[in-house]
Wavefront OBJ file of the C-alpha trace (Angstrom):
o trace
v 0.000 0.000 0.000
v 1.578 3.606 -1.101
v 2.730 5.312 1.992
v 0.890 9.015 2.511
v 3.202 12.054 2.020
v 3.348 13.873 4.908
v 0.670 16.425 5.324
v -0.881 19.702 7.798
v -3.096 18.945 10.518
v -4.254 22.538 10.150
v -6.958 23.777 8.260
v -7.772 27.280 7.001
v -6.003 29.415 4.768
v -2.850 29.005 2.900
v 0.463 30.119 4.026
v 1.834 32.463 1.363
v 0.764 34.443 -1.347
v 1.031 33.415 -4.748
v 3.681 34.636 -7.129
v 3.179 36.885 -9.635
v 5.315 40.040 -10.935
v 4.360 43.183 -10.635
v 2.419 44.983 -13.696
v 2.416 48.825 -14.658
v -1.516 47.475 -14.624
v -3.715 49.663 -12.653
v -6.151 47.128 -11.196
v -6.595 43.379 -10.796
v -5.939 40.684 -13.998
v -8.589 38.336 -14.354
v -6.106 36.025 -13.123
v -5.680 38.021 -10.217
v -9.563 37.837 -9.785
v -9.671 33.934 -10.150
v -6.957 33.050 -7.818
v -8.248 35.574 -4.816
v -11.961 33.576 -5.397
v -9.770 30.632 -4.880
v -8.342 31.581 -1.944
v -11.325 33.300 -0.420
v -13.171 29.390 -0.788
v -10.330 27.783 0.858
v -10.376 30.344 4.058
v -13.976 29.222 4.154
v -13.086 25.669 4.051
v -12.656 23.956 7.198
v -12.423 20.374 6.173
v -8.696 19.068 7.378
v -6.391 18.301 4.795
v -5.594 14.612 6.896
v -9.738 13.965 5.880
v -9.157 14.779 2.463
v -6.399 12.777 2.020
v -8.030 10.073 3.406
v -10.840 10.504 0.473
v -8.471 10.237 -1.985
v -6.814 7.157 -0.798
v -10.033 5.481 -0.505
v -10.781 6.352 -4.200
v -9.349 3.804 -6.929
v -5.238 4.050 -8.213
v -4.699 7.282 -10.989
v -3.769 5.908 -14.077
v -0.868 6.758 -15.450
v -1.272 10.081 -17.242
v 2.250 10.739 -18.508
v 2.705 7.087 -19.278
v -0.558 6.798 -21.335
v 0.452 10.128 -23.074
v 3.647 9.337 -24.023
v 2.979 6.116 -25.598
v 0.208 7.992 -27.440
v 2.223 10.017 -28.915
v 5.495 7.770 -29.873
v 2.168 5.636 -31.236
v 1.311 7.882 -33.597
v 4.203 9.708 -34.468
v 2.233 13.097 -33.258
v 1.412 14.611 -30.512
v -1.417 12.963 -28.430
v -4.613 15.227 -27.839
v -5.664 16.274 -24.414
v -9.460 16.938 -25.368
v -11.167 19.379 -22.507
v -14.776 19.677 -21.633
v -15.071 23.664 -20.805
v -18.509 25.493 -20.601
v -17.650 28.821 -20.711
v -14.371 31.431 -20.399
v -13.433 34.634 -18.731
v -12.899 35.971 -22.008
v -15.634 34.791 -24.273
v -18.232 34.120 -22.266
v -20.606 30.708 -23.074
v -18.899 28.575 -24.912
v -21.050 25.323 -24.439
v -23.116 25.958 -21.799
v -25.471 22.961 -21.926
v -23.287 20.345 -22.900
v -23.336 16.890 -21.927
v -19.903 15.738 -20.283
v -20.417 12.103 -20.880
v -21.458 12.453 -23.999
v -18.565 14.530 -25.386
v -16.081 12.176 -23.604
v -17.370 9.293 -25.233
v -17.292 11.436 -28.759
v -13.436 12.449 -27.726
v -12.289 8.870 -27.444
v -14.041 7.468 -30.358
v -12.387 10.601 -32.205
v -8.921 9.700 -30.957
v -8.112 11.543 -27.863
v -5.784 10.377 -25.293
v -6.736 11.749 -22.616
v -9.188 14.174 -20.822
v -9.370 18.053 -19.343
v -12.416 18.824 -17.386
v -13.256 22.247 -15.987
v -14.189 22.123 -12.711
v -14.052 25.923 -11.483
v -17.954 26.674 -11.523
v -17.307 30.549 -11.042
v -15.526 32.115 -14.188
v -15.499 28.601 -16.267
v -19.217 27.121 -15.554
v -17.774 23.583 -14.690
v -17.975 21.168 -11.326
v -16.743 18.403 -10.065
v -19.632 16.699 -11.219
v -18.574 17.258 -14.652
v -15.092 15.378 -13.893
v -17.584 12.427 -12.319
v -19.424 12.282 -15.151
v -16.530 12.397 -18.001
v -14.715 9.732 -15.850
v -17.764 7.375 -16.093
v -18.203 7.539 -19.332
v -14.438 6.743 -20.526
v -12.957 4.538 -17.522
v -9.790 3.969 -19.184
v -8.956 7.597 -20.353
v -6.428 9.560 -17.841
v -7.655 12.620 -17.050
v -6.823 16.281 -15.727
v -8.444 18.508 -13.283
v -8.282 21.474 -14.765
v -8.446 24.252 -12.471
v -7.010 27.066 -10.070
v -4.962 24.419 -7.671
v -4.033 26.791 -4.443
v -3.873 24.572 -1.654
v -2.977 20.599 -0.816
v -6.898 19.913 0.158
v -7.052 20.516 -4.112
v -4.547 18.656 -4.762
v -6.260 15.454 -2.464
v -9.851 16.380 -3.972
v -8.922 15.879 -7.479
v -7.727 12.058 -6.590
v -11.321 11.785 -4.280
v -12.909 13.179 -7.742
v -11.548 10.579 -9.720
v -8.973 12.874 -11.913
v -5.609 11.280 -12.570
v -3.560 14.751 -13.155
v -3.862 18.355 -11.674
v -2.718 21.564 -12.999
v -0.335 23.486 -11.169
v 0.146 27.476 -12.811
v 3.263 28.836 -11.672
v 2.041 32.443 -12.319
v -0.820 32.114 -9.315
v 1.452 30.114 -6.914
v 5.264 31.331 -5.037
v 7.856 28.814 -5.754
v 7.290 27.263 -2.539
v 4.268 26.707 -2.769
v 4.618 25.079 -6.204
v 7.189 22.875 -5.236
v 4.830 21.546 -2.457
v 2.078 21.394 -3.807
v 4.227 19.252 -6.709
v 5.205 16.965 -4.044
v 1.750 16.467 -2.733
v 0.265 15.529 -5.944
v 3.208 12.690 -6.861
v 2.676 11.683 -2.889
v -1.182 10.612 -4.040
v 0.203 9.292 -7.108
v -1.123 12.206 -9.361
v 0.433 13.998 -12.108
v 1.297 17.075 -11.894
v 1.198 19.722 -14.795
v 3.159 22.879 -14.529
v 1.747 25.251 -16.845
v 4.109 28.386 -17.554
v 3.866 31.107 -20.020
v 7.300 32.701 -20.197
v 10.703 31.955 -19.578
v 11.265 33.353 -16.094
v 7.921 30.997 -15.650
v 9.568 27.798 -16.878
v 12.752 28.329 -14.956
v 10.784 28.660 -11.590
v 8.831 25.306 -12.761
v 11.887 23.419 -13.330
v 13.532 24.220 -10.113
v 10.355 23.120 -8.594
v 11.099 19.491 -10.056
v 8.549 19.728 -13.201
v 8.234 16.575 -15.069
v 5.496 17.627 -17.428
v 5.414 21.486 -18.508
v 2.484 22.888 -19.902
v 2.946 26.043 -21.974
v 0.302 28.191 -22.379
v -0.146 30.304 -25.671
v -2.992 32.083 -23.527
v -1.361 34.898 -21.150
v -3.388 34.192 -18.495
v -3.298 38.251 -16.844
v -4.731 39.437 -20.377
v -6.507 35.742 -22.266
v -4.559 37.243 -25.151
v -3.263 34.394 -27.588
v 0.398 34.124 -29.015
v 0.346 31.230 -31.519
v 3.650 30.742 -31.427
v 4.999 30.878 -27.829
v 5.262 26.908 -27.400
v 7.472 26.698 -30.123
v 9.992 29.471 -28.620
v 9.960 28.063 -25.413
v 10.329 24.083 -26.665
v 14.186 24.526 -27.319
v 14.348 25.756 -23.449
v 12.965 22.224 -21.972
v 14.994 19.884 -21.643
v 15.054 16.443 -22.296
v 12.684 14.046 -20.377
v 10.351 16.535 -19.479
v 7.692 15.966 -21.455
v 5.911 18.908 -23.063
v 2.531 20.024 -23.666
v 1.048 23.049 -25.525
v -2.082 24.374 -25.030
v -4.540 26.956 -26.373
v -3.950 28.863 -29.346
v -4.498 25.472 -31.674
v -6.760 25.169 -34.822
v -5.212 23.247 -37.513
v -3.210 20.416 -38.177
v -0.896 22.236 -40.042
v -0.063 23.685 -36.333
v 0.226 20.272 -34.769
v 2.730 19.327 -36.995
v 5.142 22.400 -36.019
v 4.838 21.812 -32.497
v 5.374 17.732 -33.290
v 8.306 19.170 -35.051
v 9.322 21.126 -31.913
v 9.154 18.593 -29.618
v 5.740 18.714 -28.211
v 4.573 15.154 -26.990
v 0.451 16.582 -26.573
v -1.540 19.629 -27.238
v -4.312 20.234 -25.336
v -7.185 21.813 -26.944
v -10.353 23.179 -25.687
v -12.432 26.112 -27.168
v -12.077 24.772 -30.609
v -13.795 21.415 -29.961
v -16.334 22.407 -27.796
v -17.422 25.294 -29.807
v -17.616 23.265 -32.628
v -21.137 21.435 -34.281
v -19.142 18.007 -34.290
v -16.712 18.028 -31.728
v -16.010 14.589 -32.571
v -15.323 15.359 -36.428
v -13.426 18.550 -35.681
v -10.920 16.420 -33.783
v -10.652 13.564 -36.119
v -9.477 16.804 -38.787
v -7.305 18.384 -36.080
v -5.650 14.939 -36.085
v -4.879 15.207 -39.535
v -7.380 12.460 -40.567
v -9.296 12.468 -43.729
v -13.042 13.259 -43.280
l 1 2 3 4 5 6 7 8 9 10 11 12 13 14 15 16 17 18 19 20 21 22 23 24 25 26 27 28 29 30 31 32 33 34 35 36 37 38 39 40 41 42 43 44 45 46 47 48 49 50 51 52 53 54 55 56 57 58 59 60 61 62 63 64 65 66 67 68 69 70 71 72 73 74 75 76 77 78 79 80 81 82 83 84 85 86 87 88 89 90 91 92 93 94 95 96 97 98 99 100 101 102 103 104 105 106 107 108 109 110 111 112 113 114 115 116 117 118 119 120 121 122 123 124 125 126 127 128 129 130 131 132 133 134 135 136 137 138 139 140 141 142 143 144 145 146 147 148 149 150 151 152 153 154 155 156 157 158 159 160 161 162 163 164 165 166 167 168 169 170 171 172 173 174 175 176 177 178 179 180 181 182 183 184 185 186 187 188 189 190 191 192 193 194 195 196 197 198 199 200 201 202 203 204 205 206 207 208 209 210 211 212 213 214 215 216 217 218 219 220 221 222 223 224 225 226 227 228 229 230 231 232 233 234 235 236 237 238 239 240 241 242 243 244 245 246 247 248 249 250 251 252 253 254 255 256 257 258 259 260 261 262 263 264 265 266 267 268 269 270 271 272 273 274 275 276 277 278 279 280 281 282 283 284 285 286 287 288 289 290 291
């Protein structure tokens, strides 16, 4: 039986602020916005993170996300496709407010994904936890990630209890320390852990943290402003045996094929599916396959 990592008795809020650098921006980012909801939820939650953990040892083994992703990808030859289920964004609003996770799970697989993203921030992104229930029923053997604002370890433990297989750790709403713990938390409960970074000083602070799998994000998360071609400037900086993923910013296979050619072992793709009349069919052409 896997040993627990060690853990706070204490509940409450967390010990430091996150990082982030200072902007010539009068006022808060969204980002800013997002991560103080975050914390405000966790002051109010008085669960201890010792029952939490508990709940996610009790739930069944994560598969093996980085595993399943890499031999997706070596596979195929291209990168493997993290499909996400995402209602609605900060920036644009509804986006697919009344799907159906199950049913756009099961279209995902069938279309060729490799794995799962489910929103589960209900504030700015519409999603639950119930939506991560629901996509995990419906596709048992596909890994998936919790995608939302981790802050604090009783996160880390819910998305195990939930049924996820990866979280997502952004390095711009945490201080290294906290990153680095949280990091350690996560591989404790035999999670993966995705460090998502959007510039070099970001990448840096994720790799001193111990970052096995970097996500880089083509959307700057202050401003939800896209640069296409930010995962291909920051591949070269990686190195070897981390594995990469890019995400946002991805439409066409043409684009999948330059980051393959960069180095990227999975995209992960959201608004372009879901917003889409045949998610299924729009992933089959992102994949490069003939209609």
């Amino acid at each position: 039986m896997r040993s627990r990592p060690p853990s706070s008795d204490r509940p409450g809020p967390r010990s430091s602020r996150y990082h982030r650098r200072v902007s010539s921006n009068p006022g808060p980012t969204v980002l800013d916005r997002i991560i103080a909801a975050h914390r405000k939820a966790a002051e109010a939650d008085k669960r201890w993170l010792d029952a939490t953990m508990t709940a996610a040892f009790e739930a069944p083994d994560p598969r093996d996300f980085r595993g399943l992703l890499r031999v997706a990808a070596v596979r195929t030859g291209r990168p493997a496709v993290i499909a996400e289920i995402k209602r609605r964004s900060p920036s644009k609003g509804d986006l697919a407010p009344d799907l159906d996770p199950a049913t756009l799970a099961r279209a995902y697989q069938s279309a060729g994904a490799s794995a799962l993203s489910v929103l589960t921030d209900a504030e700015f992104f519409g999603g639950s936890p119930d939506d991560l229930a629901a996509a995990r029923d419906a596709v048992p053997d596909l890994p998936i990630l919790r995608k939302d604002f981790t802050v604090d370890g009783r996160d880390v433990a819910d998305a195990r209890a939930m049924g996820a297989d990866a979280v997502l750790l952004i390095v711009a709403a945490l201080s290294p320390t906290d990153l680095s713990r949280l990091r350690g938390l996560a591989e404790g409960l035999g999670l993966a852990a995705v460090v998502e970074v959007h510039d070099e000083a970001q990448l840096a602070i994720a790799l001193r943290a111990g970052a096995t799998i970097v996500g880089v994000n083509q959307r700057d998360l202050r401003t939800f402003e896209v640069d296409p071609g930010r995962a291909a400037r920051l591949a070269t900086l990686i190195p070897a045996g981390v594995m990469k993923i890019a995400e946002s910013g991805i439409h066409t296979p043409a684009q999948v094929d330059a980051l393959a050619e960069a180095g990227y072992d999975a995209i992960l793709v959201g608004e372009q599916l879901v917003t889409a009349a045949d998610p299924g069919h729009a992933l089959r052409t992102l994949r490069g396959e003939q209609a």
